[in-house]
N, C-alpha and C positions, 0 to 999 in steps of 0.2 A: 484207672478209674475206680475199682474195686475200694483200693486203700483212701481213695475221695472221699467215695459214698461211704465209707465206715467213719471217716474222722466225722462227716455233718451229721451221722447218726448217734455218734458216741455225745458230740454238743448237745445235741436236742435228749437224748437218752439222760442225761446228766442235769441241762436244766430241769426239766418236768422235774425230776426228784428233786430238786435245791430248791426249785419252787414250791414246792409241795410241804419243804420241812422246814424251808429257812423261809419265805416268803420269795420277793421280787425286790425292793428295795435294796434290802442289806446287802446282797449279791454283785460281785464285779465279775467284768467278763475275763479276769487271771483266772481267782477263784473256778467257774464257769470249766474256764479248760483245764487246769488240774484235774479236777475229776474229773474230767474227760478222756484224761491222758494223754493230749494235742498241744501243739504248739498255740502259741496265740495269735502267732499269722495267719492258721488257720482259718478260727473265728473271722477274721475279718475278710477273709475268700471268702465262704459264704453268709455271712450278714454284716450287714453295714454299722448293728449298731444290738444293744441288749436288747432294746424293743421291738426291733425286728425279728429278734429270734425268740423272745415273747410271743407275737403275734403268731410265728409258725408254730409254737410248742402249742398254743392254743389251737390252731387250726385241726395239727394233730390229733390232739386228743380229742375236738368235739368229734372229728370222722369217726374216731373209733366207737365215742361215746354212741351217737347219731346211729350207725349201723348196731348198734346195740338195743339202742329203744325202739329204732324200728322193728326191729324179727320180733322183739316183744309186743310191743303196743299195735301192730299190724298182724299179726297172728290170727288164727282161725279160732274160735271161741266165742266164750263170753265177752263182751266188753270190761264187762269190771273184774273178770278174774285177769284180764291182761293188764289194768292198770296194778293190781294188787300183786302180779311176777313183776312190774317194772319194782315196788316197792321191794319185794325181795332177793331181783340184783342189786338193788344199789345197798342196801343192808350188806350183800354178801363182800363186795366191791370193798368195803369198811372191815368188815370181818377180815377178807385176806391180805387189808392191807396190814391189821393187826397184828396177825399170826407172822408176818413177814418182818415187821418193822417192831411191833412192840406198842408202836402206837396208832393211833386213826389218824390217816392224813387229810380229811376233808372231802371238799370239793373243791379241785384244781380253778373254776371257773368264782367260786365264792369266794375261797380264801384272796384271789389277784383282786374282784371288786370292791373286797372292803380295803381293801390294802392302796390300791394306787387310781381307781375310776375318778377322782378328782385333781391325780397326776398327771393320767398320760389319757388324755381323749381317744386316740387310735386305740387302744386297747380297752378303754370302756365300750366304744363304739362300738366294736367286735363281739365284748362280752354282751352287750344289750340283745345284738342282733341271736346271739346262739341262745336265750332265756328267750326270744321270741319264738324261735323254730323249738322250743320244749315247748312253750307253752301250746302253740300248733298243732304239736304231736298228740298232746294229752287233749285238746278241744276237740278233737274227730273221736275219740273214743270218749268222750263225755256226749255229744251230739248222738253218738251211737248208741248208747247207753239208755238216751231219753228217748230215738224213737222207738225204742223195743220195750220200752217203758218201764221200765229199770231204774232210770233217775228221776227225781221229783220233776215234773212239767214245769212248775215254775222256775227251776234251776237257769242261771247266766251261766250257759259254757264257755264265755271266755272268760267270764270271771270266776268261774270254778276251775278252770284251767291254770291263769292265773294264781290262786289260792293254791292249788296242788302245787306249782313247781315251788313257791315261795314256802312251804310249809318244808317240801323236800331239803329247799336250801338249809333253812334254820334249825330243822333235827340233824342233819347232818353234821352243820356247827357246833349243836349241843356236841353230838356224839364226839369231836374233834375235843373240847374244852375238857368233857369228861372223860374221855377216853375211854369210850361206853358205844361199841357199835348196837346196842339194845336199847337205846337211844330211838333208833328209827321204826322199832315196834308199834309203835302207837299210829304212823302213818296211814295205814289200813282202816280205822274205825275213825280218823279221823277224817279221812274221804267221805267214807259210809254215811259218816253225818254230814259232811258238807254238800254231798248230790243229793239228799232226800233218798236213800237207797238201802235195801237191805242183803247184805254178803250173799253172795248167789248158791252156797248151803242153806241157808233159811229160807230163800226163795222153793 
């Protein structure tokens, strides 16, 4: 059982990275198990198909992602100093992917929807539903924000929610093209101004 569990970990261990560098398309599931170091019967013990193991590499990494934004954004504190640590893990998340790799590998969730969301429906679907549960995340601490009066009253927190994860996506992608994790520096002031809000040092 042991050497099971290692071969479906070494697959998924292997995709996320091939995903992350090469995309999802160009990718065969040979490829796939080479770097895995697994046979290719393998693969097909446990997924039935590239998509399938897509859709789990995906699941994976939002749990982690997910347990990540929650200890942040759920945290004791200010509201807007926990959106502004969410802002500087994912900065850091870029940073060691840098120092590791040489380059910014993105976001595993952006990179796959500009790439295949008008290929494969199951795995847009998927992607849609995890940018709703961010967006989620990030509306209770914008909500929180306004009744302590913190964010401008007139502020739409789901659509400054909204605007936050989508701003998150597209600095991210700068940071990817430029190979610039200071790329996602501007994220912070650029909240600032979209809640009607001043950094909670000025306050």
């Amino acid at each position: 059982m042991g050497r099971t569990s290692d071969a479906r970990n070494k697959i998924l261990e292997a995709a996320r990275t091939l995903f992350e560098q090469r995309g999802y398309s160009a990718l065969g599931v040979a490829e796939i198990c080479a770097a895995a170091g697994v046979p290719k019967g393998s693969f097909y013990y446990f997924f039935e198909s590239k998509q399938a193991l897509a859709l789990t590499v995906i699941d994976d990494h939002w749990a982690a992602q997910r347990a990540q934004w929650e200890a942040v954004l759920r945290a004791d504190g200010d509201p807007l100093e926990r959106l502004r640590d969410l802002f500087a893990a994912t900065e850091d998340v870029q940073q060691s992917a840098k120092r590791d790799s040489g380059r910014v590998v993105g976001c595993l969730f952006g990179n796959l929807a500009l790439e295949v969301s008008n290929q494969a429906e199951e795995i847009r679907a998927r992607l849609q539903e995890i940018f709703d549960a961010q967006i989620d995340l990030i509306e209770q601490v914008v909500l929180e924000a306004k009744e302590r009066g913190e964010a401008g009253a007139d502020v739409d927190a789901r659509d400054a929610a909204r605007s936050i994860v989508a701003q998150i996506e597209g600095r991210v992608l700068l940071a990817k093209l430029l190979n610039d994790p200071a790329q996602l520096d501007t994220l912070w002031r650029n909240a600032l101004d979209l809640l009607q809000a001043r950094s909670p040092a000025a306050r």
